[in-house]
C-alpha positions in Angstrom: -2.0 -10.0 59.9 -0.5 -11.8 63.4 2.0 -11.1 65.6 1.1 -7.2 66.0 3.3 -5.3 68.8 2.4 -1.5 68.7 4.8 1.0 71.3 4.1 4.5 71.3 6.8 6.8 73.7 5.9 8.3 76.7 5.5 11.9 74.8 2.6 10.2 72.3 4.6 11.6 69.6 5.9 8.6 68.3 5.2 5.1 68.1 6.5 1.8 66.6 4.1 -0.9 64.8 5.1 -4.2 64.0 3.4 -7.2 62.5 3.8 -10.2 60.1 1.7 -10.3 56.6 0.8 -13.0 54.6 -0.7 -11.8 51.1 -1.8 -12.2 47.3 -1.9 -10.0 44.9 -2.2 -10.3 40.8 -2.0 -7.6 38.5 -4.7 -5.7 36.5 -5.1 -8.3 33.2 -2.6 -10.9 34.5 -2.6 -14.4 35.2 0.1 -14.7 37.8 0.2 -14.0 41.3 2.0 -12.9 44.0 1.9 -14.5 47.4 4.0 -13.3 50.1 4.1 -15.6 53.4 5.5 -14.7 56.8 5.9 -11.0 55.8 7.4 -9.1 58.5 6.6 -5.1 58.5 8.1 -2.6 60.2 6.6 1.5 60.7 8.1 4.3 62.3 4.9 6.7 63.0 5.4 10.0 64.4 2.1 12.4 65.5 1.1 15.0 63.2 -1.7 17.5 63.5 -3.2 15.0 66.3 -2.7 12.2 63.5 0.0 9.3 63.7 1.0 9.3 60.2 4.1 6.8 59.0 7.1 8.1 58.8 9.8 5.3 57.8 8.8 1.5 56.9 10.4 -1.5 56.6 9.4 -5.1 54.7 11.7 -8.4 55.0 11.3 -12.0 54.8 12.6 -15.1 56.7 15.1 -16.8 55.0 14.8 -20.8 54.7 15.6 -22.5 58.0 15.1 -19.3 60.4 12.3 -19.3 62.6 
């Protein structure tokens, strides 16, 4: 994980996470895997029951030639 930013309003009810992700993951009996590079994510948390639980999420990748 890189690039974290993490913004919480002046309330403390709500914040906003973002980071980048670079993972790999096979599955259960399978050969192949999955890498995902560059990863950008994306939460919406809002404060439950003294707990910031995520609320709305978001995934995306850079497309070839953007920076």
């Amino acid at each position: 994980m890189s690039n974290e930013v993490i913004k919480v309003n002046p309330a403390g009810t709500a914040a906003w996470v973002s980071f980048t992700l670079d993972q790999s993951h096979s599955l259960p009996g399978h050969q192949r895997r999955f890498e995902f590079k560059g990863m950008r994510v994306t939460w919406g948390l809002e404060k439950r029951g003294g707990k910031y639980l995520i609320v709305q999420g978001n995934w995306s990748f850079v497309s070839k030639g953007q920076n």
